[in-house]
N, C-alpha and C positions, 0 to 999 in steps of 0.2 A: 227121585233120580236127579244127580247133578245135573245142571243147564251147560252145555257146551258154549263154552263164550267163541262166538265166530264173528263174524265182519258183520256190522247193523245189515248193511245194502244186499246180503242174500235173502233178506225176509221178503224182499219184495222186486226182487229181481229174476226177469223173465231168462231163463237160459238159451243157448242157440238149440232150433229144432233141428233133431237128429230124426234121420231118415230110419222108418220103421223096420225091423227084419220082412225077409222075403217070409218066414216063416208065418209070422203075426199076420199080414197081408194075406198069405193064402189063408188063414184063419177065419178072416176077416170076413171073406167075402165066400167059404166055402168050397175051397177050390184046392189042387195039390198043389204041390210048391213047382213042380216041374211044369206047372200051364201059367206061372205068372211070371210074366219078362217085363227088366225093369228101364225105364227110359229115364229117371229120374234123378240118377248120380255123374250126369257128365263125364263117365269114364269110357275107355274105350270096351268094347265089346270083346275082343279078341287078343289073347298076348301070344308071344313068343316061347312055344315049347323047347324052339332051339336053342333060346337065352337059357332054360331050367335043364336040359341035357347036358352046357359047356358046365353051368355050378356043379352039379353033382359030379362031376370030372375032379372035381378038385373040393370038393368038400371032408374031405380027412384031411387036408393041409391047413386048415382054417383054424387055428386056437383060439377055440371059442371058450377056451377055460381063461382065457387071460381077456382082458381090458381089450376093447379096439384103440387104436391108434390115433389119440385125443386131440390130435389136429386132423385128421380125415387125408395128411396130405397126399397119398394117391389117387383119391376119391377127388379131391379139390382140382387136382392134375388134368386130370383127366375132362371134369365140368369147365374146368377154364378151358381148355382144346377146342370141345364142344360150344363154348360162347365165344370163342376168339375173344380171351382177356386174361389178364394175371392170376396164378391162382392165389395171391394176396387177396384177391376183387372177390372171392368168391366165400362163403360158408353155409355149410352143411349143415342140414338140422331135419329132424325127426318129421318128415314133412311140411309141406304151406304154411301150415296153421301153426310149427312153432315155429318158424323162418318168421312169421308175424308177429308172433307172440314177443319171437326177442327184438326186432326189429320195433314194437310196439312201446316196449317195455324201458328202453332205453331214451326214449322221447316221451311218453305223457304218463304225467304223475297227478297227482291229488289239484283239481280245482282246472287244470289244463283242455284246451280244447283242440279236438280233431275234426276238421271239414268233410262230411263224403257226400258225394255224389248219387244221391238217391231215385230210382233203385240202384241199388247194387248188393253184393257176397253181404248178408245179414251177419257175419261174423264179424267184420270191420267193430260193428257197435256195439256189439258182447266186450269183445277186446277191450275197447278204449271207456266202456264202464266197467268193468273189473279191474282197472287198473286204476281207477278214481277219476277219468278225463268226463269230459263234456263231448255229447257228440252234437255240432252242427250240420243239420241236413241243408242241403241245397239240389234244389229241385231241378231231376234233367229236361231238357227240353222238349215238345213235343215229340219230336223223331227221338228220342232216347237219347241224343248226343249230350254230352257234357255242358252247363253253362259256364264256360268258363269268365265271363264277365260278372255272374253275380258269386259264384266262387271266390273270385279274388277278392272282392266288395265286400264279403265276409270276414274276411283274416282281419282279426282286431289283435288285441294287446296279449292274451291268453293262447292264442291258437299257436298249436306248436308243428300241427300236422295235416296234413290234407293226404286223403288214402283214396287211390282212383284205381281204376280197375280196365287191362285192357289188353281184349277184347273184355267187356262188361259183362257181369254174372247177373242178371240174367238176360241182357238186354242186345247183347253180343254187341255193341259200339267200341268204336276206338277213342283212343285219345288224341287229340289234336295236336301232332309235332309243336309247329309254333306258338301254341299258347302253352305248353306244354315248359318250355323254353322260358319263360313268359314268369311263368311262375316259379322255376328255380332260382331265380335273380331277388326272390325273397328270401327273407333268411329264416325260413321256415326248413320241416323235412316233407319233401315229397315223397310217396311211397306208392310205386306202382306195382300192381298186383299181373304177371304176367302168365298166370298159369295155365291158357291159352294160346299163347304166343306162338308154338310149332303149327294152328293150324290157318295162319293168314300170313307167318312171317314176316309180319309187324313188331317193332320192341326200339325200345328206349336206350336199349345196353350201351350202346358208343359213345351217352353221355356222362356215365359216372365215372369217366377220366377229367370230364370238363366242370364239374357238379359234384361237391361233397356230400351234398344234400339230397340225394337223389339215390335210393336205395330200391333197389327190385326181384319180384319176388317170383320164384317159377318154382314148379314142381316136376316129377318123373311119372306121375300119375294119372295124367291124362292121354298125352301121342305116345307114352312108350308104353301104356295101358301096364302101370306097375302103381295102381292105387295100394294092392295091398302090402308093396314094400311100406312107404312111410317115408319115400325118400323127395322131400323140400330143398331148395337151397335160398341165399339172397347176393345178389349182386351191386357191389360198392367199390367208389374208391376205397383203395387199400388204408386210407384214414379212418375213414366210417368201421370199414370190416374188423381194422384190430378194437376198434371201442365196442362195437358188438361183440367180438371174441369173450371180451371181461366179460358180460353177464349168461352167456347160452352157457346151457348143460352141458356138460366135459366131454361124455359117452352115452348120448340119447340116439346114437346111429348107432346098430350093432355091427360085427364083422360081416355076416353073411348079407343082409341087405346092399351092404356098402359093394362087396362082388360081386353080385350079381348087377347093379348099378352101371359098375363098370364095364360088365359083360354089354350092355346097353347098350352104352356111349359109344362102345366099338362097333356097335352092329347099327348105324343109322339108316341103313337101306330099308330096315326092316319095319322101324318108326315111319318113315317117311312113303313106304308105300301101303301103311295102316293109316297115315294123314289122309292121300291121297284116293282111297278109298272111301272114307270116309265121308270128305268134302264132296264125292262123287257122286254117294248116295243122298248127300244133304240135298243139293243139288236136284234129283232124282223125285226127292221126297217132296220138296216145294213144288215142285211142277205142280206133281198129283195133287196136292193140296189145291190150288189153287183154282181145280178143278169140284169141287167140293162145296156146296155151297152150306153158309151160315157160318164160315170159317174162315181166317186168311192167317199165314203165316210172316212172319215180322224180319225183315234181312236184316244176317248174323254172319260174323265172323269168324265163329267157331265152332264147333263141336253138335250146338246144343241152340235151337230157336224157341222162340214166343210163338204160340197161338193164341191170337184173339176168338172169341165166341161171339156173335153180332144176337143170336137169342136164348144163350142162358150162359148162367155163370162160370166162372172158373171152376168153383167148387162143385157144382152141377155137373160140369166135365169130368172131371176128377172120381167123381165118383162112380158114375156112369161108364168109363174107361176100366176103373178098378174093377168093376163086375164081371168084366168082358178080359180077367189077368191082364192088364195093361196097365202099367205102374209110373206117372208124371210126375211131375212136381208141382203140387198146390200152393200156385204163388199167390190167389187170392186175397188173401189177408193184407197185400205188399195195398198200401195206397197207391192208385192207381192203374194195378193189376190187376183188379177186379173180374174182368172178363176173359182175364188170359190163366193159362197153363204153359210149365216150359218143359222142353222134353229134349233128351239128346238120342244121336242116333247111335241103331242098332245095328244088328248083319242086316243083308239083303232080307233075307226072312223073317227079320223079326220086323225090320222096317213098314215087311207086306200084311204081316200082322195086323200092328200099329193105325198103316191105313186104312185095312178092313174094319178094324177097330171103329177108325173117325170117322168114315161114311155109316156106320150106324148110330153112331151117335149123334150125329146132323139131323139125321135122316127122320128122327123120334119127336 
C-alpha cells in the first residue's frame, strides 16, 4: 500500500480530547442513555423553542440551494447591535474554535511562539502546534488568577501571541483590566477568549477601537444555549477584521444557522433570563456544597466551577460520579488539577441530582 505523505508532527502529536457521546457513556457504565445527565460541556441546559417556532415561519424563503451571503452582512449587523460596535469590528465564523482557528492562523507560523495561561481551554495549544508555533506555558497563580508579571517576562524575540481566557476555561478567573491594558502597548497580538462573557458581563470590547492588536473571541453557544448551531464570531478593529477576512472560509456559516442566529440577537430577554437562572442556581449549588464535607468548590464567573476532592482524586470522582449517570469533566491529567473535576450547571433537577450524586460520593 502507498505511504500517505502527511505533516511529520501528526505521528506524535496528541489531538484535542473530545467529549465522549452520551451513548458510549451509558455503554460504559451499563446504564440507558435517558439516566446519564451531562455536566461536562459548559452549555446551557435549556434553549428557546420560541427561537425554533419564528425559523420554521420562514423556512421555505431561505435559499438554501444558493450560497449564503459571503460577508454574513445581516448577521454581522445585527452581532455589532448586540456588542455596541461596528459591523466592520465584527466576523462571523463556524463557531469559537474557527473564530480561533483564523484568528490563530493569521499570527503564528512555523518556529513562532504563543504565551497561555495555564490552566486554561486545551485547545489554545492544539491550535498553535498545528500551525507550527511554540506554546509557552506560564503558570497561574495560586488563586488561579493570571500572572501577569511573569507573562510579560516571557515575551522574547519569537512570541507573536499571548492567548488568555476570560472568564477562564476551567478555572472561571478574570483578566485583569489594567494589566490587561499593560500588555496591548506591546507589539504583540493579544487574544481574548470571551465565550463566557454574558455570564458576569465582563469583556474587553471597548478596547479594539483603542488596540489593533487586541482581537476577541465570543460564541452563541453558551447563554443563548445554540451549541449546536456552530455559530462563533471575533471582535477587531476594522484593520485587524479585514486582514482576517483574507484567510476565513467564504461560506463555513450556512443560511439557516445564520437566521436563526438572528432570531437570537432579537430575543435577548430570553438569553438573559437563561443567564440569570443559571448564575442563580450556581449560586444555590455552592451553598449545598459547601455543606458537604471532603469537598469544596472553587469561585467562578461563569457557567461552570472547579471542585476540589481533599480524599481522593479527580479521576476517582469522575468515575464514581459516572456510575451514579452523572457526567464531569476529568481535568485530572491538567497539572495541577489533580484533585479537582469541573462541572457546569444544569436545571433545577438535574442540579439536585448532581448533589445527591456528590454526597455519595464524599460520603464512600
Amino acid at each position: 500500500m502507498q505511504t500517505v505523505r502527511l505533516r511529520e508532527f501528526l505521528g506524535s502529536f496528541e489531538p484535542y480530547k473530545w467529549e465522549p457521546s452520551t451513548e458510549d457513556l451509558a455503554k460504559e457504565v451499563g446504564k440507558d442513555v435517558d439516566d446519564i445527565i451531562r455536566f461536562d460541556t459548559n452549555t446551557s441546559p435549556t434553549l428557546s423553542v420560541e427561537w425554533l417556532k419564528k425559523l420554521s415561519t420562514i423556512l421555505e424563503s431561505i435559499r438554501i440551494n444558493d450560497y449564503p451571503d459571503t460577508s454574513y452582512s445581516r448577521l454581522r449587523s445585527s452581532l455589532a447591535a448586540y456588542c455596541d460596535c461596528d459591523p466592520g469590528e465584527v466576523l462571523v465564523a463556524n463557531g469559537a474554535d474557527e473564530a480561533l482557528l483564523v484568528a490563530c492562523s493569521a499570527v503564528i507560523g512555523e518556529g513562532f511562539e504563543a504565551i497561555l495561561s495555564s490552566p486554561t481551554y486545551s485547545y489554545y495549544q492544539k491550535l498553535v502546534e498545528i500551525l507550527g508555533g511554540r506554546v509557552v506555558e506560564v503558570d497561574r497563580r495560586e488563586d488561579f488568577s493570571d500572572d501577569m508579571d511573569t507573562i510579560t517576562s516571557s515575551v522574547g524575540k519569537d512570541t507573536r501571541m499571548i492567548i488568555l481566557c476570560s472568564p477562564n476555561n476551567p478555572t472561571g478567573n478574570l483578566v485583569n483590566r489594567r494589566r490587561l491594558e499593560e500588555l496591548l502597548t506591546m507589539e504583540i497580538v493579544v487574544l481574548i477568549d470571551e465565550a463566557y462573557f454574558e455570564y458576569c458581563g465582563d469583556t474587553s470590547r471597548d478596547l479594539i477601537k483603542s488596540y489593533d492588536n487586541l482581537i476577541i473571541i465570543r460564541t452563541m453557544s453558551k447563554a443563548f444555549g445554540l451549541a449546536g448551531l456552530r455559530l462563533g464570531y471575533a471582535l477587531s478593529s476594522s484593520t485587524t477584521i479585514t486582514l482576517l477576512n483574507k484567510i476565513r472560509p467564504p461560506n463555513s456559516v450556512g443560511a439557516i444557522p445564520q437566521r436563526l442566529a438572528e432570531i437570537a440577537l432579537h430575543d435577548q430577554k430570553w438569553m438573559e433570563k437563561n443567564v440569570s437562572h443559571t448564575m442563580g442556581e450556581k449560586e444555590r449549588v455552592s451553598k449545598a456544597i459547601a455543606a458537604i464535607e471532603g469537598v469544596e468548590s472553587i469561585p467562578s464567573h461563569a457557567n461552570f466551577m472547579l471542585l476540589r476532592f481533599s480524599r481522593i482524586t479527580g479521576a476517582e470522582a469522575y468515575s464514581k460520579l459516572l456510575n451514579l449517570g452523572i457526567v464531569v469533566r476529568d481535568i485530572s491529567s491538567v497539572r495541577r488539577l489533580e484533585k479537582y473535576i469541573r462541572f457546569s450547571m444544569g436545571t433545577s433537577g438535574q442540579n439536585n441530582k448532581f448533589l445527591d450524586a456528590l454526597i455519595q460520593v464524599c460520603s464512600k
